[in-house]
C-alpha positions in Angstrom: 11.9 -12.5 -20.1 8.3 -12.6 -19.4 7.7 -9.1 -16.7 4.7 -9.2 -14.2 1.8 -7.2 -15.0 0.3 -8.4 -11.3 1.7 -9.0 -7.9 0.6 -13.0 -8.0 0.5 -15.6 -10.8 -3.4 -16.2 -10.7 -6.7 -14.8 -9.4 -7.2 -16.6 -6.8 -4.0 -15.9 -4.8 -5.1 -11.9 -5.8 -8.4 -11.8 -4.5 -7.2 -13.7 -1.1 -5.1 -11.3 -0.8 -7.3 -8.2 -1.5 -9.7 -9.4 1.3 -7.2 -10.0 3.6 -5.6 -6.0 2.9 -9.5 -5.2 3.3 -9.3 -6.6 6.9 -5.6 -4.9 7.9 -6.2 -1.5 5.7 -8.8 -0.1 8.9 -6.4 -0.5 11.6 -3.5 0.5 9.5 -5.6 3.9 8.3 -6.5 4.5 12.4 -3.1 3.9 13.7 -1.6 6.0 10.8 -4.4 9.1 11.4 -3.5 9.0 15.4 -0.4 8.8 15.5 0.0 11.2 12.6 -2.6 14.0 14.6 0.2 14.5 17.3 3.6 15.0 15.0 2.6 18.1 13.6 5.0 19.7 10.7 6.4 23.2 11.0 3.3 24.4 8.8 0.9 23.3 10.8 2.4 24.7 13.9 2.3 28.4 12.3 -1.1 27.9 11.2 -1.8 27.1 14.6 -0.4 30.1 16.3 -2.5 32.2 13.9 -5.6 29.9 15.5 -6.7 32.2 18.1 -9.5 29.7 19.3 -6.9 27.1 19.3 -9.7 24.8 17.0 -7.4 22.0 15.8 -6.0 21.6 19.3 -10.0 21.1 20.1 -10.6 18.8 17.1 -7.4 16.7 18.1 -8.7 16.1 21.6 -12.5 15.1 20.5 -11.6 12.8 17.3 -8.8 11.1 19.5 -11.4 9.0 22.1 -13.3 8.1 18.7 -10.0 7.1 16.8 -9.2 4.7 19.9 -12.3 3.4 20.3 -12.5 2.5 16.3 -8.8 1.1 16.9 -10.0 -1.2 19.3 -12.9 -2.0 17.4 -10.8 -2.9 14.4 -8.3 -5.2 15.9 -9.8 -8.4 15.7 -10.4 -8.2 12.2 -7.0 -7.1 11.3 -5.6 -9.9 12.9 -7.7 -12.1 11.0 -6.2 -10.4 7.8 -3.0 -10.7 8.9 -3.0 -14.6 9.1 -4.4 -14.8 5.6 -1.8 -12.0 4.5 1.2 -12.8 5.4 2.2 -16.5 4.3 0.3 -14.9 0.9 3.6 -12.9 0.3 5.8 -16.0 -0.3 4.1 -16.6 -3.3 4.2 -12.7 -4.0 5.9 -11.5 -7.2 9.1 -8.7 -6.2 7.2 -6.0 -8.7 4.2 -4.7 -10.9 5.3 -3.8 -14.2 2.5 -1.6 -16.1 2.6 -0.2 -19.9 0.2 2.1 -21.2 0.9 1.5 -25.1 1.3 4.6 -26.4 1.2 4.5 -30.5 1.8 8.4 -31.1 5.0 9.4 -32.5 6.9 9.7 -29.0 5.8 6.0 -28.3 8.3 3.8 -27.0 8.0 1.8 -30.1 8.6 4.4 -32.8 11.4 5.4 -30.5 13.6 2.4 -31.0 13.1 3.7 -34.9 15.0 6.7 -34.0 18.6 5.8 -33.9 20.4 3.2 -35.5 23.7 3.5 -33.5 25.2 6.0 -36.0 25.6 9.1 -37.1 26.1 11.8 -34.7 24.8 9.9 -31.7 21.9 10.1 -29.5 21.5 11.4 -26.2 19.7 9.6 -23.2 18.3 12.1 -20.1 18.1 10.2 -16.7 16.4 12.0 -13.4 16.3 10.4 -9.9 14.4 11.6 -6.8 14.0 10.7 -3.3 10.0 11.7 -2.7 9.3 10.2 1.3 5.7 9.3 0.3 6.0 7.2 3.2 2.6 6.7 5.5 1.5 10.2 6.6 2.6 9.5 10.4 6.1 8.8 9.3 6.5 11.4 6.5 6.3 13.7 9.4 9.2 12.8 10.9 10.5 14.6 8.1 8.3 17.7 8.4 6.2 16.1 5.2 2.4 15.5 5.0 -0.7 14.7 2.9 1.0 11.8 1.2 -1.9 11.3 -1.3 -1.9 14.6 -2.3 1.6 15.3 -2.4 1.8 12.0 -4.6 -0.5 13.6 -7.6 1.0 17.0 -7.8 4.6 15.7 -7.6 3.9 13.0 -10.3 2.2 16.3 -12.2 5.4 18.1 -11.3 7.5 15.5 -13.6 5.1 15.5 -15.9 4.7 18.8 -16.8 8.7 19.5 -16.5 9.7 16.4 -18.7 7.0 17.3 -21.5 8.5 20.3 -22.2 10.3 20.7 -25.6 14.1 20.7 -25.4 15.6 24.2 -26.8 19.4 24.7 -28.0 21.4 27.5 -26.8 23.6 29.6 -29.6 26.0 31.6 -28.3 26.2 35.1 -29.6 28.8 37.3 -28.3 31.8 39.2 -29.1 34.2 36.1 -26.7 32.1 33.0 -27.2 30.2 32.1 -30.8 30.0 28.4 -30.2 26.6 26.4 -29.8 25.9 24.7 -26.4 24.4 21.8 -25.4 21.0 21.1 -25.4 19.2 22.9 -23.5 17.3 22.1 -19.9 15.7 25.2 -20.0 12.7 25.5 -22.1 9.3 27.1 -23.5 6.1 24.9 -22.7 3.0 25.6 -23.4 0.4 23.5 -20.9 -2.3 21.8 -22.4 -5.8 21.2 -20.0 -6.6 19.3 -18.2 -4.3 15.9 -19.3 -0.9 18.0 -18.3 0.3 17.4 -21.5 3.0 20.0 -22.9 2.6 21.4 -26.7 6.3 21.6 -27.9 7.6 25.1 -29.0 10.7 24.0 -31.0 13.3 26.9 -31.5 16.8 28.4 -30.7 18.2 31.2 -28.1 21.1 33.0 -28.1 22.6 34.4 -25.3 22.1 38.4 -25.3 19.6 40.5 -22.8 16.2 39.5 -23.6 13.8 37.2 -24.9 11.2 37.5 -27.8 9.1 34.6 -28.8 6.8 34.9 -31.6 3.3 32.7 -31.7 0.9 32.7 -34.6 -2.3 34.9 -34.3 -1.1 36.3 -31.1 -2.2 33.3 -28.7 -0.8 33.7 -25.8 0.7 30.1 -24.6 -1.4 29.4 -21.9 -4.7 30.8 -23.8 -4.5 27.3 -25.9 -4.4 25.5 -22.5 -7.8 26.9 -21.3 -9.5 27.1 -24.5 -7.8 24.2 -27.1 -6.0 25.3 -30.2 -7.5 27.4 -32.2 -8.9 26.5 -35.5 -5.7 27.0 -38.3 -3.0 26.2 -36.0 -0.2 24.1 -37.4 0.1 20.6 -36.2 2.6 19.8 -33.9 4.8 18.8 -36.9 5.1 22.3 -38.1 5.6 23.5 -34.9 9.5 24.8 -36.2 7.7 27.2 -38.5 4.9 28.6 -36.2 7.3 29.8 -33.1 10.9 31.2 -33.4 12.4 32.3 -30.0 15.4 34.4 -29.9 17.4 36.8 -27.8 17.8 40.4 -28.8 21.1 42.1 -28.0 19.7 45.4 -26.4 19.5 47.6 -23.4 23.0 46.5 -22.7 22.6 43.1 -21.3 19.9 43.7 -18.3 17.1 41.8 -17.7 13.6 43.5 -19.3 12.1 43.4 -16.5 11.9 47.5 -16.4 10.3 47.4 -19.8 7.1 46.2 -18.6 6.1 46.6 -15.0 3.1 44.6 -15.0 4.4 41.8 -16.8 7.3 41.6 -14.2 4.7 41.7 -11.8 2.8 39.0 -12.7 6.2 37.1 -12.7 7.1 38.3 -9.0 3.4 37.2 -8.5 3.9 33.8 -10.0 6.7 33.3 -8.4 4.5 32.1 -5.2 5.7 35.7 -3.5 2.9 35.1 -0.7 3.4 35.4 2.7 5.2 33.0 5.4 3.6 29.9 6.0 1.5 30.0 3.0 -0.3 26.5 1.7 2.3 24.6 0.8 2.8 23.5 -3.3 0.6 20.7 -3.3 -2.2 23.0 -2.2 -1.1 25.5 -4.4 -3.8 27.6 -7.3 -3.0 27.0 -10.7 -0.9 29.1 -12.1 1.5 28.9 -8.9 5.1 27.7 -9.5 5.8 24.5 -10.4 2.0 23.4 -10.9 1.0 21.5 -13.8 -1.1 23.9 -16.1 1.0 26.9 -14.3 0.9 29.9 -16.9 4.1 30.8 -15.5 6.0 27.9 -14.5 9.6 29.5 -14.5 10.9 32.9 -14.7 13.8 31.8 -17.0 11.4 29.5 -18.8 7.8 30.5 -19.5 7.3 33.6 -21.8 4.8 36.0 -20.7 2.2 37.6 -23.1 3.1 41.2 -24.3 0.1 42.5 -26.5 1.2 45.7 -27.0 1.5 49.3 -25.5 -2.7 49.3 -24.8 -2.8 46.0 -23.9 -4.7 44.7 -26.3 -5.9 41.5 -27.0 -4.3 38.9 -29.4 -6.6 39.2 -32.2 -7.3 42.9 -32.8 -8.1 44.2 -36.2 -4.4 45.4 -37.9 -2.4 43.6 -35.0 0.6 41.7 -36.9 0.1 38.3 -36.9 3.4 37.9 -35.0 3.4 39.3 -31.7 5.9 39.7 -29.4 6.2 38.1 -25.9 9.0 38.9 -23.3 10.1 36.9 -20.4 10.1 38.5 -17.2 13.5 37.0 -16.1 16.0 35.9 -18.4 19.7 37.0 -17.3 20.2 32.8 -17.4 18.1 32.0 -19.9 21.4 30.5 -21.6 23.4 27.9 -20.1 26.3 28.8 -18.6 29.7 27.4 -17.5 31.0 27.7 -14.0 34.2 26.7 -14.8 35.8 27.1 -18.8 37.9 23.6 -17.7 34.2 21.3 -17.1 33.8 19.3 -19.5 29.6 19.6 -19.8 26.8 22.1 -18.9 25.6 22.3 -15.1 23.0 24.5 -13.5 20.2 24.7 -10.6 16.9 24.2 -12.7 13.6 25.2 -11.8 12.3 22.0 -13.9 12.8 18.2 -14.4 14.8 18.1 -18.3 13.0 18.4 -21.3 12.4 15.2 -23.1 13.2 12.9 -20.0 13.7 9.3 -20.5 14.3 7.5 -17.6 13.2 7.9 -14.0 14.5 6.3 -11.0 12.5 7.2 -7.6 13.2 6.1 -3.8 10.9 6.1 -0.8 7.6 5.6 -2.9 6.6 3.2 0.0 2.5 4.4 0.5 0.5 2.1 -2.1 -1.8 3.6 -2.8 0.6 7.0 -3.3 2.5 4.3 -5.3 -1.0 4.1 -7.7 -1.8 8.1 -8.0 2.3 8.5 -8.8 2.2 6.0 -11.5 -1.5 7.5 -12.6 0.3 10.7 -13.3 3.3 9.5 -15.0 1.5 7.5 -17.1 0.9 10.5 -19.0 4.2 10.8 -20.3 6.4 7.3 -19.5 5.1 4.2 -21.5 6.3 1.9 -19.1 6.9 1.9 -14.9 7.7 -0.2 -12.4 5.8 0.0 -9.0 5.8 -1.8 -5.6 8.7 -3.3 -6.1 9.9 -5.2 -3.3 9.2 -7.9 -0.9 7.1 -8.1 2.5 6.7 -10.3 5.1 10.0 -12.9 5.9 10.1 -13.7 2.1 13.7 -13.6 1.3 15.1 -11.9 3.5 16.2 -12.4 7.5 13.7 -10.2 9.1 10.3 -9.2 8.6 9.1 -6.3 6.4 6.5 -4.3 6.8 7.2 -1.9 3.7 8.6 -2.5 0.2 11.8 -1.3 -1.2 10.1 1.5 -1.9 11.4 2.2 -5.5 9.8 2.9 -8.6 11.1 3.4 -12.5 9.7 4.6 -15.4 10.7 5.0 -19.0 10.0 6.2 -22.4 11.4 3.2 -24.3 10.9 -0.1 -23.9 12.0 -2.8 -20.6 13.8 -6.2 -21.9 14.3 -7.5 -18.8 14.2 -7.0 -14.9 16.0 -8.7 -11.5 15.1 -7.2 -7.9 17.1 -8.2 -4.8 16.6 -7.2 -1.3 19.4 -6.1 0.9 19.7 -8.8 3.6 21.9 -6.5 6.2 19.5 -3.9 7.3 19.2 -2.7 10.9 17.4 -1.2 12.8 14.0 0.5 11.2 15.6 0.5 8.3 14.9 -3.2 8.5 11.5 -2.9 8.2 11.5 -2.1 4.6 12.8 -4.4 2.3 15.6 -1.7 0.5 17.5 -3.6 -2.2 18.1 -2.7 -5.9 16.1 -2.6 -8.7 17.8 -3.9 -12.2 16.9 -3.5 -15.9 17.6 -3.4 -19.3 16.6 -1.4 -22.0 16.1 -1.1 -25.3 16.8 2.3 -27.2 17.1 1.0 -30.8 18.6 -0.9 -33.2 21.3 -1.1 -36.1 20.3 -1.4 -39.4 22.0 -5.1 -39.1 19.0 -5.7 -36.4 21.3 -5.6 -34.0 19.9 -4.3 -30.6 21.1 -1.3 -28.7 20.5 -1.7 -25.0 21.3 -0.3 -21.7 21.4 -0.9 -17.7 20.3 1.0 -15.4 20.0 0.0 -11.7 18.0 1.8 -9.2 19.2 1.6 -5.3 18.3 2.9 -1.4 20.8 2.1 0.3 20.7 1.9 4.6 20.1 4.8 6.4 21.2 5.7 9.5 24.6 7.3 9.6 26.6 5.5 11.9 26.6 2.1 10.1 29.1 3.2 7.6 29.9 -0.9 7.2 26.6 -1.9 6.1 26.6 0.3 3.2 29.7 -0.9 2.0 28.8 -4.3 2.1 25.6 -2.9 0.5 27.3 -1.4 -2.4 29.7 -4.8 -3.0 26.3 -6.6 -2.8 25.3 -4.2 -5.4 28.3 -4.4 -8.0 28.0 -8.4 -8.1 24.3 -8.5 -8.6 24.5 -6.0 -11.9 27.6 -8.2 -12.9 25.4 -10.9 -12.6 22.2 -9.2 -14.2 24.6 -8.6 -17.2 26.1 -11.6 -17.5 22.1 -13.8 -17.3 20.9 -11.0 -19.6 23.0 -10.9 -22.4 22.2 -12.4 -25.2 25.7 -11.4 -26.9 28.9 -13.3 -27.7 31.9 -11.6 -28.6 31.9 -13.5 -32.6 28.3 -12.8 -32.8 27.2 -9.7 -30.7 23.7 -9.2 -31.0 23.1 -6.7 -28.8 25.4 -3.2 -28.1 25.7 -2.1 -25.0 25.4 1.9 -25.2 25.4 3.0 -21.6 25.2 1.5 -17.7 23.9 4.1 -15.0 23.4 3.5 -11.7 21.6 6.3 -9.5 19.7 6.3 -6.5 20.1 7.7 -2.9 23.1 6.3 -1.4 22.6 8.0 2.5 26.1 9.0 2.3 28.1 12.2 0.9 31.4 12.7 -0.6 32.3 15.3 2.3 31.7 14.2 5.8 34.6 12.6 7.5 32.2 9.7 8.8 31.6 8.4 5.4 35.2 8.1 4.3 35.1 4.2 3.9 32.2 4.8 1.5 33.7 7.7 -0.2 37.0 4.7 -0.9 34.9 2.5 -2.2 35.7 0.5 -5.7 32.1 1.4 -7.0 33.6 4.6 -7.8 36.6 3.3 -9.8 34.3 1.2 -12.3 31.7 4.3 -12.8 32.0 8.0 -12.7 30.3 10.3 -10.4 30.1 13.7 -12.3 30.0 15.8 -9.5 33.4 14.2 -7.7 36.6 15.2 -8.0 38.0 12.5 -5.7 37.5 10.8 -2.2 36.2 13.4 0.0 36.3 16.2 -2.9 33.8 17.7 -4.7 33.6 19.6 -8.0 33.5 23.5 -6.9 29.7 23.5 -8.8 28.0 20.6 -7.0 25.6 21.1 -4.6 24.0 18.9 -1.7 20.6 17.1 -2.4 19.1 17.2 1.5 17.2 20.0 2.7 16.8 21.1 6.0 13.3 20.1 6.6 12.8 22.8 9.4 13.0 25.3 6.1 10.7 24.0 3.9 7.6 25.9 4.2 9.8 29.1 3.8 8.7 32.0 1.8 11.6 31.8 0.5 12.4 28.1 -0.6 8.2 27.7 -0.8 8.1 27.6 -5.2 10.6 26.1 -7.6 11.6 29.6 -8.6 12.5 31.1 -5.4 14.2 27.6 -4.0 16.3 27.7 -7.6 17.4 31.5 -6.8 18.0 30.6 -3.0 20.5 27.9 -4.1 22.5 30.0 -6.7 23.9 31.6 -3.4 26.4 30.3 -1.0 24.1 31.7 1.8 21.3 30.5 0.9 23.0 26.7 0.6 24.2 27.1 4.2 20.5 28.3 5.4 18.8 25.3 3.6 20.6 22.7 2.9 21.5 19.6 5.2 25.2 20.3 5.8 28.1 17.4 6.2 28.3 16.1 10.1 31.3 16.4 11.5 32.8 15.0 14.6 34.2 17.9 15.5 31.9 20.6 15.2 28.7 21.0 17.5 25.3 18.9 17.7 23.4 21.8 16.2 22.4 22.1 11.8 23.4 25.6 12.6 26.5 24.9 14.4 27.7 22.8 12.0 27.2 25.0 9.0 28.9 28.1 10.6 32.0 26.0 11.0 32.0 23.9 7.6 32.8 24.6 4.1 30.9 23.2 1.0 27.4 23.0 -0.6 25.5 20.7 1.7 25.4 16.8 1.7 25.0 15.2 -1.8 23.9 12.4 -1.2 21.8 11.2 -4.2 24.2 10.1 -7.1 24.0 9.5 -10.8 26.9 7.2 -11.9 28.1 6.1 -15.5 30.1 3.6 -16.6 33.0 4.4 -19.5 34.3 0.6 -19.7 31.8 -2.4 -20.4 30.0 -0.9 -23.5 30.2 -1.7 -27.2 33.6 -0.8 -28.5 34.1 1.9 -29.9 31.5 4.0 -28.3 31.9 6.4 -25.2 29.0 7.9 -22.8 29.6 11.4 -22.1 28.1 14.1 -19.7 26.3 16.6 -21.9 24.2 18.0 -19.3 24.0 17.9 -14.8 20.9 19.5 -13.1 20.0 19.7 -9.5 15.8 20.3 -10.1 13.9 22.6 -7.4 10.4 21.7 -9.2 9.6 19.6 -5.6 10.0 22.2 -3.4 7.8 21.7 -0.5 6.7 17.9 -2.0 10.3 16.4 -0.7 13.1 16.8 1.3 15.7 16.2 -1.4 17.0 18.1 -4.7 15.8 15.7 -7.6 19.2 15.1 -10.1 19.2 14.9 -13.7 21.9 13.7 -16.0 22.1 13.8 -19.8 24.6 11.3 -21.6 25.6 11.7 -25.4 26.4 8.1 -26.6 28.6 8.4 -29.8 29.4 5.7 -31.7 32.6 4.5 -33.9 33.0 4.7 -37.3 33.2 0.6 -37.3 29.6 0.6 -36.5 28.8 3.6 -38.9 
């Protein structure tokens, strides 16, 4: 299948259309600007009551006659865009599809070389996020601004996260000596100003403490501002420049006592500033979350420890392996809620190490669309922007906005199908929501055989009272990736050429598994064919799963303002009830805070990862290895990211 690298087959049609956006794009920018100067978010109105001299409120009534009079001035000319733009978009292609060849050993193509569909298996880590980069005006119904900015630093955010190195947990105590699962929770070390992550390869085991050992004494971050020094080992060698292990001592407390000013610098990372501080895309490097942030994590980034004086890495007689402590690593090891769950779960601080696809909603802003995909590029070979359709192309009414969804991946796209929802309502008819369908490739058998997979990518309609629509959304969607299956396959059962190793669906759904309005989705046959790992049933939840919305009036908090302090805010039940979006019930009162006094559970999941156990290569089975709900986007977006990790094993036929 040949994928679109632009949105229209020729030149022509593409420079039409980028005069004609010329023409709209003023009026768009002045109606966006005015309308956005008078919805302020709940940061802005605390920075205003600390404005004695009320000087926004001053600039907001002077810039408003100038914004009009520009509107005014700009309407003609947008009109005469409009007529040349919108009978362009029948000839417009439903996506953008961009690679950025990467030849390095973590390239998509010396990927595919990695597994050859036996042996042990191979494990696949998918990630999904709703990130309301919508226009600035209507981000701020949803207490979010700055879409441009908040584009960069979240696609920085991922970035940094998924570049970090993934680190395996040993057990080591008197009740439990097994190893875990890979590990989410990792060492990085950032690299300038690119945002790439040096890999620290090594194992943990679960005592008290941290110790990580670097050649010469380097701290982490010193490489970041001043390159690697001259002798380090290549990143091939990594395995034998940096151990990390836990030490058994001081009877199974945290070291934080052992060095005050380390654990200070910690708290200070941490973003411990003061209510209503900038929010994290305005953040200084070395805040929380940042990309290039020295201490990224309490459970995750090691802090330097040169020594009782202090000294310098370096020194004359300092042993060449030095020893580093992390302020805070009580859960530096995974842990098990319950002994019955089948695979590792945990609140994270980070997107997974070693990420390899991602599946995004609301990306609707383009040019947020561009600095996003600018920043992934960085670490995902290929993505998939701007999907969607606009004006009355395909669908019954007109749409102003795209589907708003974007994917990106480490390994290589085969092929790709788009369709647009055509029973939307209300605003959410505006945008042209739909699902977004590919295939993979992730290698090959040493028969050339090909080892694929699915993945779709959904939005499904918002507002809550149209519980109908959704359903006939989701049918819509189970026939269209039956159909993408069926046109893509280039397999017969005699002659299979290609093995199918896993079909995930994920996306944000606008329905949870708890609320007693949503019970027709909550029945619905999607979740017979693939398995939610979170759900326990129709209108149950696993004990461990956690809802995805935030209260927006919360999320400028001190409290919930970095990734650390939002990740230790959600490890408590009452924490969940002050910040998370709670089911709606019928019974309880109109009031957030009414309803959580009076309702159980961890908030409203609503965006789901789904696997499929039937409709891959025989033999083989996709299993949860790993859940996360990621706090790295606090203050970016009003939902928790997810992140799934599936361990495909195959049969010994294929062996």
């Amino acid at each position: 299948m040949v994928l679109y690298t632009t949105p229209f087959p020729n030149s022509c049609l593409s420079a039409l259309h980028a005069v004609s956006w010329a023409l709209i794009f003023p009026c768009y920018w002045l109606v966006d600007r005015l309308a956005a100067s008078f919805i302020p978010t709940t940061y802005e109105k605390r920075q205003r009551a600390d404005d004695p001299c009320c000087l926004q409120l001053l600039c907001t009534a002077l810039f408003t006659p100038v914004y009009l009079a520009l509107l005014v001035a700009a309407l003609p000319f947008a009109f005469l865009g409009f007529l040349f733009w919108s009978p362009l978009q029948s000839a417009r292609r439903p996506y953008i599809y961009s690679r950025l060849e990467d030849k390095s050993p973590a390239g998509g193509a010396a990927l595919l070389g990695e597994w050859k569909g036996t042996g042990a298996g191979k494990s696949f880590c998918f990630a999904t996020a709703n990130l309301c980069l919508l226009p600035d005006s209507l981000a701020r119904l949803n207490n979010l601004f700055n879409t441009q900015a908040r584009a960069k630093e979240i696609g920085q955010r991922i970035r940094n996260g998924a570049a970090r190195p993934q680190i395996k947990i040993y057990i080591d105590s008197p009740t439990n000596t097994s190893i875990s699962a890979a590990s989410f929770s990792s060492l990085v070390s950032p690299q300038g100003g690119d945002g790439g992550a040096r890999a620290v390869p090594g194992s943990i085991k679960r005592t008290a403490s941290v110790e990580y050992k670097g050649d010469g004494g380097r701290h982490p971050g010193d490489e970041a501002a001043n390159g690697p020094a001259p002798g380090d080992p290549a990143d091939g060698n990594l395995e034998d420049a940096c151990i990390v292990r836990i030490g058994g001592e001081e009877g199974g407390r945290p070291p934080e006592g052992d060095d005050p000013a380390t654990g200070s610098q910690a708290r200070n990372g941490a973003g411990g500033g003061p209510r209503g501080q900038t929010p994290n895309h305005n953040q200084r490097d070395g805040d929380s979350g940042s990309l290039g942030s020295p201490s990224a994590s309490r459970e995750s980034l090691v802090k330097a420890r040169a020594g009782p004086d202090g000294g310098g890495a370096g020194e004359p007689g300092a042993n060449s392996k030095l020893l580093y402590k992390a302020s805070v690593v009580k859960k530096a090891a995974r842990r098990r809620r319950h002994p019955d769950e089948a695979f590792d779960h945990e609140v994270s601080a980070f997107f997974p190490a070693n990420l390899d696809f991602l599946c995004l909603q609301e990306v609707f802003d383009k040019r947020a669309a561009a600095k996003l995909k600018e920043q992934l590029h960085g670490y995902f070979e290929y993505i998939l922007y701007d999907v969607g359709v606009y004006g009355c192309r395909g669908c019954c009414s007109f749409k102003c906005l795209n589907s708003g969804l974007l994917f990106a991946s480490r390994y290589p796209v085969m092929d790709v199908a788009y369709h647009c929802y055509p029973n939307g309502r209300s605003f959410d008819a505006l945008a042209s929501k739909g699902a977004l369908f590919l295939k993979v490739q992730v290698g090959s058998t040493p028969q050339d055989q090909r080892i694929v997979g699915y993945i779709a990518c959904t939005h499904l309609h918002a507002p809550p009272e149209d519980s109908a629509i959704r359903c006939e959304q989701l049918d819509l969607l189970q026939d269209w990736l039956a159909d993408f299956r069926k046109s893509t396959s280039s397999s017969s059962a005699a002659n299979p050429e290609e093995l199918v190793a896993f079909d995930v669906i994920c996306g944000d759904l606008n329905f949870d598994n708890c609320s007693s309005d949503d019970k027709l989705e909550q029945q619905h046959s999607l979740f017979t064919r693939y398995k939610d790992p979170c759900r326990l049933g129709p209108g149950e939840e696993k004990p461990w799963a956690i809802g995805t919305l935030l209260d927006t009036n919360g999320l400028y908090d001190e409290d919930v303002c970095t990734p650390d302090n939002l990740q230790k805010v959600l490890e408590s039940e009452e924490g969940r009830r002050e910040y998370l979006a709670f089911p709606t019930s019928k019974s309880s009162g109109s009031g957030q805070k009414g309803r959580k006094d009076l309702l159980k559970g961890n908030g409203r999941r609503i965006d789901y990862m789904l696997h499929a156990e039937e409709g891959l290569c025989p033999d083989w089975k996709a299993e949860v290895e790993e859940f996360s709900f990621i706090t790295q986007l606090s203050g970016l977006t009003d939902h928790l990211p997810v992140a799934m990790r599936l361990m495909v094993s195959a049969g010994e036929e294929e062996a």
